[in-house]
C-alpha positions as CSV (number, residue, x, y, z in Angstrom):
1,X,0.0,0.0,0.0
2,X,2.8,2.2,0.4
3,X,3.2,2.4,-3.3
4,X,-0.5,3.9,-3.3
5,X,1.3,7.2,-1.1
6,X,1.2,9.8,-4.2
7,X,-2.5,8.8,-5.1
8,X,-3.2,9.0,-1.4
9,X,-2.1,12.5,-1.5
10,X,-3.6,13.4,-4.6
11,X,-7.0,12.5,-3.2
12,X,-6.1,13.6,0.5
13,X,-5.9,17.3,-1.5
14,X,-8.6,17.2,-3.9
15,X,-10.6,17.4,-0.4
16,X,-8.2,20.1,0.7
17,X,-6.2,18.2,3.2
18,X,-2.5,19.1,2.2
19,X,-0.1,16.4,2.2
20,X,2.9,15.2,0.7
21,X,3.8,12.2,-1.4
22,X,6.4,11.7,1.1
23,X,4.5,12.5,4.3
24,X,1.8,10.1,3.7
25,X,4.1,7.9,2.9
26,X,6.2,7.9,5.9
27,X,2.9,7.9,7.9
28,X,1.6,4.6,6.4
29,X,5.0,3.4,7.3
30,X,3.9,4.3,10.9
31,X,0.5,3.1,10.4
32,X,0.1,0.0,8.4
33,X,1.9,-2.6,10.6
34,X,0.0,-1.2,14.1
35,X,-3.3,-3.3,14.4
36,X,-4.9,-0.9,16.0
37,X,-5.3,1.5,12.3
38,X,-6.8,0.4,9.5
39,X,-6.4,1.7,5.8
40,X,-7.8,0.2,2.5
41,X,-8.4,2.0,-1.0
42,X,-10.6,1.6,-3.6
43,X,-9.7,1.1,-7.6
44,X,-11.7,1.3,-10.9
45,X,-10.5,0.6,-14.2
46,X,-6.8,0.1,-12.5
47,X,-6.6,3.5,-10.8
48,X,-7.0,4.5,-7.1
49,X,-10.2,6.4,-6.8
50,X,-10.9,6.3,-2.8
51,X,-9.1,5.4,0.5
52,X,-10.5,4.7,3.9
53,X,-8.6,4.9,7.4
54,X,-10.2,3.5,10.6
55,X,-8.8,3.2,13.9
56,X,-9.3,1.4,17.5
57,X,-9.9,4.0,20.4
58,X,-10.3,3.4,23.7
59,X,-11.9,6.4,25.3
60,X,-12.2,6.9,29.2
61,X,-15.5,8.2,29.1
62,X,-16.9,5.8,27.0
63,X,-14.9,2.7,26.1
64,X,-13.6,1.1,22.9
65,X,-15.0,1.7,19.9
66,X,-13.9,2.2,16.1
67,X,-13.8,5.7,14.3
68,X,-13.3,6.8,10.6
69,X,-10.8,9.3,10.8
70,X,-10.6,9.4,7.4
71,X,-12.5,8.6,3.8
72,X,-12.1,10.3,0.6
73,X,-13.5,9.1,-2.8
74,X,-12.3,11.0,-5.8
75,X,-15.1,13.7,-7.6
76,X,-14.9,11.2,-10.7
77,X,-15.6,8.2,-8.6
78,X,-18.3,9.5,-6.2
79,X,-22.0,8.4,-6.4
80,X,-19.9,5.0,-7.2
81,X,-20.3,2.4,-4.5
82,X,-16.6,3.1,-4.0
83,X,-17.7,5.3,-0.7
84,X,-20.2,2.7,0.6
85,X,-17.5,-0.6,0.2
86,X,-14.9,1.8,1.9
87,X,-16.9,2.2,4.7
88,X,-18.4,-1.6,4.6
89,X,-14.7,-2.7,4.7
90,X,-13.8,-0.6,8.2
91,X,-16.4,-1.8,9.4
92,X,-16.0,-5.5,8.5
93,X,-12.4,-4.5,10.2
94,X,-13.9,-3.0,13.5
95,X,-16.0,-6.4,13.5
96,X,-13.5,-8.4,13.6
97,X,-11.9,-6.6,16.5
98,X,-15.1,-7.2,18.6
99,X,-15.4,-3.7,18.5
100,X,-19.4,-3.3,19.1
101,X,-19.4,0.3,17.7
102,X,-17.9,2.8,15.0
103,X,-18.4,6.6,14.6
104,X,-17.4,9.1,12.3
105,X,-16.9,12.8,12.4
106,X,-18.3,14.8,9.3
107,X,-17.9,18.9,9.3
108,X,-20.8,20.7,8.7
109,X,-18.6,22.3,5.4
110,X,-19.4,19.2,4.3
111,X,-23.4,18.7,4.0
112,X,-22.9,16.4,1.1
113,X,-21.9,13.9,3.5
114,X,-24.1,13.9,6.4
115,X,-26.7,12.0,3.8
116,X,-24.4,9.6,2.9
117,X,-23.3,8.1,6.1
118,X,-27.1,8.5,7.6
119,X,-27.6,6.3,4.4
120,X,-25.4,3.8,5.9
121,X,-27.0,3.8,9.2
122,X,-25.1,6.3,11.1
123,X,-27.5,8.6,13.2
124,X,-26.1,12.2,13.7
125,X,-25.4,12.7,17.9
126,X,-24.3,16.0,18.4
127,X,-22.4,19.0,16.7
128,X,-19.2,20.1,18.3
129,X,-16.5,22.9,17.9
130,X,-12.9,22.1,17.0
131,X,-10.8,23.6,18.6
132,X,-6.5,23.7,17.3
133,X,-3.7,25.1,19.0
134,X,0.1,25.0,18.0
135,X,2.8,23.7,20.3
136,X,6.2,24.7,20.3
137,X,8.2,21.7,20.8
């Protein structure tokens, strides 16, 4: 999957999420062999038109559970399937962890999404703020 990087990235900033052929690269180096994340892509006709990445949390407040922290299906490919087996494979993932549920966070600059993942049975719980502060290390 590694090889997949610059494709990654390409996609990764079609949804305006900058990254590097060589950062995502050396983060699926970081990624891939921990079995607690979870990545698979998506191809048509031989090219790489979506990626999915999925993790194992364990929450204080609420326990284990599964989150998307990341899904992005190319504007050529959307209205697919590609989106809907991305998803279906995290979750087949998450199942086999025992994990009993998955979440997602979708922004609300974003409204094209919110019917697709209520599509797949996700049910909206609350809307949040996030917040980002820079660290000097």
């Amino acid at each position: 999957m590694s090889a997949d990087a610059a494709d990654i990235a390409r996609l990764a900033n079609e949804l305006g999420y900058a990254a590097s052929t060589a950062e995502i690269a050396s983060r699926l180096q970081i990624l891939l062999p921990s079995p607690t994340q979870f990545v698979a892509v998506a191809e048509s006709g031989g090219a790489l038109v979506g990626w999915v990445a999925a993790e194992q949390r364990l929450l204080l407040e609420s326990g284990e559970r599964a989150e998307l922290v990341g899904l992005v299906v190319g504007a050529a490919a959307r209205r697919s399937g590609a989106g809907s087996a991305l998803v279906a494979a995290a979750e087949g993932w998450a199942s086999s962890r025992k994990l009993t549920m998955i979440c997602v966070r979708s922004n609300v600059s974003r409204p094209e999404s919110h019917p697709f993942y209520e599509r797949l049975g996700y049910v909206r719980r609350k809307t949040q703020h996030v917040y980002l502060k820079p660290l000097s290390c």
